[in-house]
C-alpha positions as CSV (number, residue, x, y, z in Angstrom):
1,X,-42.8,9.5,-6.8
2,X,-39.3,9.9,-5.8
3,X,-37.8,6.1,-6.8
4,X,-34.4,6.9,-5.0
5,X,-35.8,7.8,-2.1
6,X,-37.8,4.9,-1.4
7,X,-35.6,2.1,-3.1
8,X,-33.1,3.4,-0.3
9,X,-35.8,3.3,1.9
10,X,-35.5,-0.7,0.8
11,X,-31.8,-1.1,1.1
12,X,-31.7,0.0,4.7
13,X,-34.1,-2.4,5.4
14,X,-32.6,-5.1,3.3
15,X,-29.2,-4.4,5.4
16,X,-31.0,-5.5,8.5
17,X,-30.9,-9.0,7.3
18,X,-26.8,-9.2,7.1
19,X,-25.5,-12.4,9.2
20,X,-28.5,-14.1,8.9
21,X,-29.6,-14.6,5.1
22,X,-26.9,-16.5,3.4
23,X,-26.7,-18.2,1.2
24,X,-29.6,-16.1,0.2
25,X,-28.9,-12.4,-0.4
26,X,-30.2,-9.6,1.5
27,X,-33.8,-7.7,0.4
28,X,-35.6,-5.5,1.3
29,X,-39.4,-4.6,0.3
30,X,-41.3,-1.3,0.7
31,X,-45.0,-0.9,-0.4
32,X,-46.0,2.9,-1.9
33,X,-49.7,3.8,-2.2
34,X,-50.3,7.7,-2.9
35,X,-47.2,8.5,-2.3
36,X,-47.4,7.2,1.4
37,X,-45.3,4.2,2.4
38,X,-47.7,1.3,3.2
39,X,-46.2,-2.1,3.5
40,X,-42.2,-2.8,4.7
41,X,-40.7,-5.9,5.1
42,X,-37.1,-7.8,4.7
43,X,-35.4,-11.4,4.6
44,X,-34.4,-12.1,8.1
45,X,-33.2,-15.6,7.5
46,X,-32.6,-18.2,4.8
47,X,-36.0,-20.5,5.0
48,X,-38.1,-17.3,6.2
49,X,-40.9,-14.9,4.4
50,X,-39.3,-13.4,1.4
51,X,-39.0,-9.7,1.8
52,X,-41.7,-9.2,-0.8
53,X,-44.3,-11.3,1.1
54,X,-43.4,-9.2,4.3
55,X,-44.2,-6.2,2.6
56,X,-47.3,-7.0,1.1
57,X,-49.0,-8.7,4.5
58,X,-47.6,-5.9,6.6
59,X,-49.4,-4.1,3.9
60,X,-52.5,-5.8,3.8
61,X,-55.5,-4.9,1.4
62,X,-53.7,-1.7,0.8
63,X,-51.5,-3.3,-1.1
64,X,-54.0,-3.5,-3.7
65,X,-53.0,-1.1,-6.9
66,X,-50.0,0.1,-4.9
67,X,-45.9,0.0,-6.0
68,X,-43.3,-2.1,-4.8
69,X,-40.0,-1.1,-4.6
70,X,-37.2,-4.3,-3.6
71,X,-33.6,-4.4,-4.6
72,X,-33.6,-7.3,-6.2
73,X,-35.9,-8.7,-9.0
74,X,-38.6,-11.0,-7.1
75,X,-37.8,-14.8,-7.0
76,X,-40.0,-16.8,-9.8
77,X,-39.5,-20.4,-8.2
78,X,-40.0,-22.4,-5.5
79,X,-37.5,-23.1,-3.3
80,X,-37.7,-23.0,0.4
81,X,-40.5,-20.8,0.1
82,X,-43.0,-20.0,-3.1
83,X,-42.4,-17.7,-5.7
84,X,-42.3,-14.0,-4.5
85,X,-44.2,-12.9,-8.0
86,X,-47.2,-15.3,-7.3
87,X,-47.6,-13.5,-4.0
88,X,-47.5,-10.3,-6.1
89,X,-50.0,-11.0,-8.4
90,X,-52.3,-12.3,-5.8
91,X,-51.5,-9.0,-3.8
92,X,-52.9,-6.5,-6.7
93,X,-49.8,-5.0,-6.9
94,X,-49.5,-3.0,-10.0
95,X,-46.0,-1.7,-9.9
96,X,-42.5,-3.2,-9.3
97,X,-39.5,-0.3,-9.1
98,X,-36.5,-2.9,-8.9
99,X,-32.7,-2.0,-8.2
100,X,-31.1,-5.1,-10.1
101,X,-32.1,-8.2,-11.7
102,X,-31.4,-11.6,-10.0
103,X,-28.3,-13.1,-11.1
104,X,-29.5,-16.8,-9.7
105,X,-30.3,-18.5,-13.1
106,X,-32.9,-20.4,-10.8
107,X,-34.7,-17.9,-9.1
108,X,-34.3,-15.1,-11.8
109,X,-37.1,-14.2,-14.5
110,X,-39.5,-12.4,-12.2
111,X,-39.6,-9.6,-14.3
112,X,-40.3,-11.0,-17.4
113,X,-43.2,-13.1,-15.7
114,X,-45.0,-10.0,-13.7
115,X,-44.6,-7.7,-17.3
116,X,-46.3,-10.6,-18.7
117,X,-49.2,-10.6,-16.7
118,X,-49.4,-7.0,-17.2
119,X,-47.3,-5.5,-14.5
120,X,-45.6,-2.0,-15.3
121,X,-41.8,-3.4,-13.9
122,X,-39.0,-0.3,-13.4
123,X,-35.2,-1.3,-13.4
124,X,-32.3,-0.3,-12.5
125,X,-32.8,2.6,-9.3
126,X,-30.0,2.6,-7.2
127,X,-28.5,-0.6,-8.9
128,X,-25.2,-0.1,-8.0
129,X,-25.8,0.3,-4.3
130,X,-27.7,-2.5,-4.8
131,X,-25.1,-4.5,-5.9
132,X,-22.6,-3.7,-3.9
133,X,-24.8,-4.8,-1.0
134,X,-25.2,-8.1,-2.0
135,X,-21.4,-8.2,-3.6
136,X,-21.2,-11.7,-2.1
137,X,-24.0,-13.5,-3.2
138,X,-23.5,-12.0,-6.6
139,X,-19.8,-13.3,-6.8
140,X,-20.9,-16.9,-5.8
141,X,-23.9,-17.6,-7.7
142,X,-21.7,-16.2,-10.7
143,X,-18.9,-18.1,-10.0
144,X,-19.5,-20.8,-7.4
145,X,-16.8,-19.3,-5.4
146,X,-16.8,-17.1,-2.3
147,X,-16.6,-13.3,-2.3
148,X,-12.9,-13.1,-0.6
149,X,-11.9,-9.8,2.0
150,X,-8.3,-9.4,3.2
151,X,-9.0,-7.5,6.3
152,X,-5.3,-6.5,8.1
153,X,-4.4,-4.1,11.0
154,X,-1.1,-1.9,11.0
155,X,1.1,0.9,11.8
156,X,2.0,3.8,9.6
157,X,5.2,2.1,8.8
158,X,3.0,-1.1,7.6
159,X,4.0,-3.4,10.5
160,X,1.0,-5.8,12.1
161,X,3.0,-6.8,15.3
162,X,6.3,-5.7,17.0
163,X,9.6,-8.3,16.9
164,X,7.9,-10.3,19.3
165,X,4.9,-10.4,17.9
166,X,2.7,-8.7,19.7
167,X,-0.4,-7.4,18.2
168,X,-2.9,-6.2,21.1
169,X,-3.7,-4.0,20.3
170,X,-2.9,-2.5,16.7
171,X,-5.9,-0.5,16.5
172,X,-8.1,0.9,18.8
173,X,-11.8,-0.4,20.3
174,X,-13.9,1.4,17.8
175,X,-12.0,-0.4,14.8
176,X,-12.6,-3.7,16.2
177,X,-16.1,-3.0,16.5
178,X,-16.3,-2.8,13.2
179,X,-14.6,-5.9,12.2
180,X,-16.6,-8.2,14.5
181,X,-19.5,-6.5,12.6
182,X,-17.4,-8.1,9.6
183,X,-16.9,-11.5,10.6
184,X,-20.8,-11.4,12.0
185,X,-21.7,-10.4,8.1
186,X,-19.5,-13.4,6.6
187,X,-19.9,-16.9,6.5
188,X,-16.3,-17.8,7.2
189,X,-12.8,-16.5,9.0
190,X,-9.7,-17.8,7.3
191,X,-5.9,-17.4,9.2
192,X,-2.8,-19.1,8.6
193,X,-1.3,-22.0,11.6
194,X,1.0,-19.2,12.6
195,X,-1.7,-16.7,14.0
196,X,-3.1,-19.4,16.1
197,X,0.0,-20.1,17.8
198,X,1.1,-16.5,17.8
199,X,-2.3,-15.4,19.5
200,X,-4.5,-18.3,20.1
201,X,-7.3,-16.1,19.0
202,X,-11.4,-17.1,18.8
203,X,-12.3,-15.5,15.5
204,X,-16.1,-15.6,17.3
205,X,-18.0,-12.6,16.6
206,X,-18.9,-10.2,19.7
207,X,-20.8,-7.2,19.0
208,X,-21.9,-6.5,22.3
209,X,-25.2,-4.4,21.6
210,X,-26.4,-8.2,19.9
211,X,-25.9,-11.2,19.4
212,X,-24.0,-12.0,16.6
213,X,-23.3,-15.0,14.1
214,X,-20.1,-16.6,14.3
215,X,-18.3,-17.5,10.8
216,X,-16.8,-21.0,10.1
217,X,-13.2,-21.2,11.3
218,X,-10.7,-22.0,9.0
219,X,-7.0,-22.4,9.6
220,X,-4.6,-23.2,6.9
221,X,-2.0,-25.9,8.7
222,X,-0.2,-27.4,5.9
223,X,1.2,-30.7,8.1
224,X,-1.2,-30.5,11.3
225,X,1.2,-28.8,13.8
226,X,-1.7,-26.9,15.2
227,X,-1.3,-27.6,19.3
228,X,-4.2,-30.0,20.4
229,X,-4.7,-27.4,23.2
230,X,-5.8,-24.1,20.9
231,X,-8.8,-22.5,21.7
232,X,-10.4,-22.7,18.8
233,X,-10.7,-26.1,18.6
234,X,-12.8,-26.4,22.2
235,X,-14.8,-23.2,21.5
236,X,-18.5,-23.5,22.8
237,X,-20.0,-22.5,19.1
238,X,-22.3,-23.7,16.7
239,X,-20.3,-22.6,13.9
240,X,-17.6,-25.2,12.7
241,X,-13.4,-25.1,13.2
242,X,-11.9,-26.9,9.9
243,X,-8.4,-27.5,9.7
244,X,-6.5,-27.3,6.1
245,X,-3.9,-29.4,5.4
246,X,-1.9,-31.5,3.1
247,X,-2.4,-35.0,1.9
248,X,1.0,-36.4,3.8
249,X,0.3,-34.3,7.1
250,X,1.2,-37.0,9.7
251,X,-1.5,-39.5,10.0
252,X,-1.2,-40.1,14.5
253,X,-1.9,-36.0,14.3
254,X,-4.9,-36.7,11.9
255,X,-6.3,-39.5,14.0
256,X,-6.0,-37.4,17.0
257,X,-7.5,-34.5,16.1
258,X,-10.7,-36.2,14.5
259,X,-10.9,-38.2,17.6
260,X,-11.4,-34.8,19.1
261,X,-14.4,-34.1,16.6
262,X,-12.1,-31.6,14.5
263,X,-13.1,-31.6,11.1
264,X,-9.5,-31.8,8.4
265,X,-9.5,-31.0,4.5
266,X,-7.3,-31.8,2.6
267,X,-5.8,-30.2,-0.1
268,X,-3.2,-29.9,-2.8
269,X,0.2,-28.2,-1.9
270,X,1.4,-25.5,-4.4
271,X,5.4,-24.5,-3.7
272,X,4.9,-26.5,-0.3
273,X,2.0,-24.4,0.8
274,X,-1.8,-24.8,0.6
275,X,-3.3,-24.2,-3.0
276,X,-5.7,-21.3,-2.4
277,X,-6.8,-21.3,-5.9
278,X,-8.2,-24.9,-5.1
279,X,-9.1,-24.7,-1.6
280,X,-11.6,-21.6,-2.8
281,X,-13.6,-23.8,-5.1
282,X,-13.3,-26.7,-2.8
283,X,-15.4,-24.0,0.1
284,X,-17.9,-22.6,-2.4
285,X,-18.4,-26.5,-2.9
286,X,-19.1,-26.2,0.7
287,X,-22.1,-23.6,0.5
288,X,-18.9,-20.8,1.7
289,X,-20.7,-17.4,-0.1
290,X,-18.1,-15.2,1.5
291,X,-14.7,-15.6,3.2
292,X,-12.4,-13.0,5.4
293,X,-8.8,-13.3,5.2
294,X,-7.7,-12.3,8.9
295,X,-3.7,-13.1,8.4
296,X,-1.1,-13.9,8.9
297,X,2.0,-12.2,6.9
298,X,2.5,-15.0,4.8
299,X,-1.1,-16.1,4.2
300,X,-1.9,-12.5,3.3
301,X,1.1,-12.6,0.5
302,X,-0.4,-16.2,-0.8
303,X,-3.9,-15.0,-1.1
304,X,-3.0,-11.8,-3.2
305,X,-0.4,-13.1,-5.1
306,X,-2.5,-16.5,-5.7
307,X,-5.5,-13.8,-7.1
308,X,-8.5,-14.9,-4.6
309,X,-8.5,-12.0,-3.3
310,X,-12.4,-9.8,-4.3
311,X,-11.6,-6.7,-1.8
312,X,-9.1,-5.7,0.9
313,X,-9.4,-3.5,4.2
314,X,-6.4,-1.9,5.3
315,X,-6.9,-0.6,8.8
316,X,-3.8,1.7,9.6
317,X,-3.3,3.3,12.8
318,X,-0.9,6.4,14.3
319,X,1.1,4.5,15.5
320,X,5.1,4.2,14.3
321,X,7.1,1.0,15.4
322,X,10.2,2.5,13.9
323,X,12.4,-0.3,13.3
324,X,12.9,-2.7,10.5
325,X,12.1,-6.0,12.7
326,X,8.3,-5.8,13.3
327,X,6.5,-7.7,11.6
328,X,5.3,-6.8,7.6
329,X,1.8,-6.7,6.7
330,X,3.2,-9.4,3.8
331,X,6.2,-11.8,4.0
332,X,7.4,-13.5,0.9
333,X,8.6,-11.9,-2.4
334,X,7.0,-9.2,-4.4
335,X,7.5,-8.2,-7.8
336,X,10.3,-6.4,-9.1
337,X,8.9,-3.6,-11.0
338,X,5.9,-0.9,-9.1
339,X,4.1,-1.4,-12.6
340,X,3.4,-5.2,-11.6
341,X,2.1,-4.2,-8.1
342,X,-1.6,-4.9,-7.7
343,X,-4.3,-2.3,-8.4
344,X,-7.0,-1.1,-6.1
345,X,-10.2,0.2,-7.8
346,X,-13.5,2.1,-6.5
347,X,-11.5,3.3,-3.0
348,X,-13.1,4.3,0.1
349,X,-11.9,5.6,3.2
350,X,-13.6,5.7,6.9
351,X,-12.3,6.8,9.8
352,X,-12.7,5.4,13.1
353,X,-11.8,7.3,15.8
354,X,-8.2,8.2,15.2
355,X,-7.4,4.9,12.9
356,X,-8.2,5.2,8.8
357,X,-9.7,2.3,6.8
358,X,-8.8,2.0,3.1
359,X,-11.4,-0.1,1.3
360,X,-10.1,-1.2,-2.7
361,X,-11.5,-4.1,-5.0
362,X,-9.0,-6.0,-6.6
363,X,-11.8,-7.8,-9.5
């Protein structure tokens, strides 16, 4: 049988769970018998069927002597639910095809366990896609840190608002599709005080053809000057607004904005600014498996010179404010030499409409 074909089969079902999964990762399962697809399943939720037990009971007794093909090794413990390879073994399954092992030092071992009860287990199809897919969950079980995006919007001359900093809109309607897609995929949406006074944005997802998830807010206000009045602290959401600040921010400001059910961390300065070094471990602490860096000049400088930064999206579009007063996609110092500048690796680049997206990984 053709392994590709039907492990991608898996990963496009497997991407129907983004938004919804985490802090599990995303699976999908497909169920082969004579060469004729059987059984299909996929995680819809975190607490819900495993992808694997989908499969097999869309599959039924056909499932019996049949292949499984899933993009990541099958859980061996209980958790929320049982163990996926119990289900397997019940099933009469004969064959696993999996795209990469489970890097959860918990929930990993599947393999070993089904080739033990005499299970013929194939690894390794289309692990790279695989990975890439669940980058996120990867990054934080590894590290106990969330997988960190820099998402920005500019012009060809690299400025992300005129001199009077307005921004609406940078990049056209099909671009911003895309990111609410993005902030519906992550668990949280990070900007710096000065966006929210600059724009008073949401940051809730809107996708229109769905509903999407919204991510956690969080707004870096190193001494709580955010206005009382700012939308996003009176949004009608079930995802939560938390406000980052320092230790000495003033204490009437903290009273009052707790009073008002907003929810304040703090944390330690670094050069008068909010340590983001500290603050990331402080949100994987907080079950955060994924983060997007939405701006502002200055928080965008912090987060890549500060090194949390996993991948960036540079959205550029036609568009030339040609003058040296708009806004720069970073403010602060860079280095002195183009040797020191920071590397992009595996590049991508999409096109929507007539604005580009460069996609890099910094780590």
């Amino acid at each position: 049988m053709d392994h590709e074909y039907f492990m991608r089969m898996a990963l496009n079902l497997a991407k129907k769970g983004q938004g919804y999964t985490s802090p599990n990762p995303m699976v999908g399962a497909v169920i082969v018998k004579n060469g004729v697809v059987v059984g299909r399943g996929y995680h819809r939720a975190a607490g819900r069927a495993h992808a694997e037990v989908e499969a097999i009971e869309d599959a039924g007794i056909k499932a019996r002597g049949a292949s499984l093909y899933v993009n990541l090794e099958p859980c061996n413990h209980t958790g929320r639910t049982p163990p996926c390879t119990r289900k397997i073994l019940q099933a009469g399954i004969r064959q696993v095809i999996m795209a990469m092992a489970d890097p959860h030092t918990k929930a990993g071992g599947g393999a070993a366990m089904l080739r033990k009860h005499g299970l013929d287990v194939l690894a390794g199809v289309c692990e790279k896609q695989a990975a890439r897919l669940n980058e996120a969950f990867v990054t934080f079980v590894s590290t106990g840190c969330p997988f960190v995006i820099l998402k920005c919007a500019a012009t060809l001359d690299g400025r992300i608002a005129t001199r009077t900093g307005d921004s609406r809109w940078v990049t056209g309607e099909k671009a911003r599709r895309f990111v609410h897609r993005l902030r519906h995929a992550v668990d949280a949406i990070m900007v710096g005080k000065g966006t929210i006074q600059a724009d008073n944005p949401r940051l809730t997802t809107r996708m229109g053809y769905k509903k999407g998830v919204d991510p956690d807010r969080i707004v870096l206000d190193t001494h709580l000057s955010i206005s009382p009045d700012a939308g996003i602290l009176t949004l009608d959401s079930a995802a939560d607004t938390l406000l980052i600040a320092g230790k000495n921010a003033a204490r009437a400001k903290r009273k009052q904005l707790q009073k008002e059910g907003v929810r304040i961390i703090d944390q330690p300065l670094k050069k008068g600014r909010i340590d983001l070094r500290s603050l990331i471990v402080r949100l994987g602490s907080e079950g955060i498996t994924s983060l997007l860096i939405e701006g502002g000049s200055t928080v965008f400088a912090s987060a890549l010179n500060s090194g949390i930064v996993d991948k960036v999206l540079f959205f550029y579009a036609p568009k030339i404010l040609g003058g040296d007063d708009g806004m720069p996609i970073c403010r602060g110092s860079g280095p002195a030499l183009m040797k020191d500048s920071i590397q992009l690796k595996h590049i991508r680049v999409q096109r929507f409409a007539e604005d580009v997206m460069i996609e890099g990984y910094i780590r």
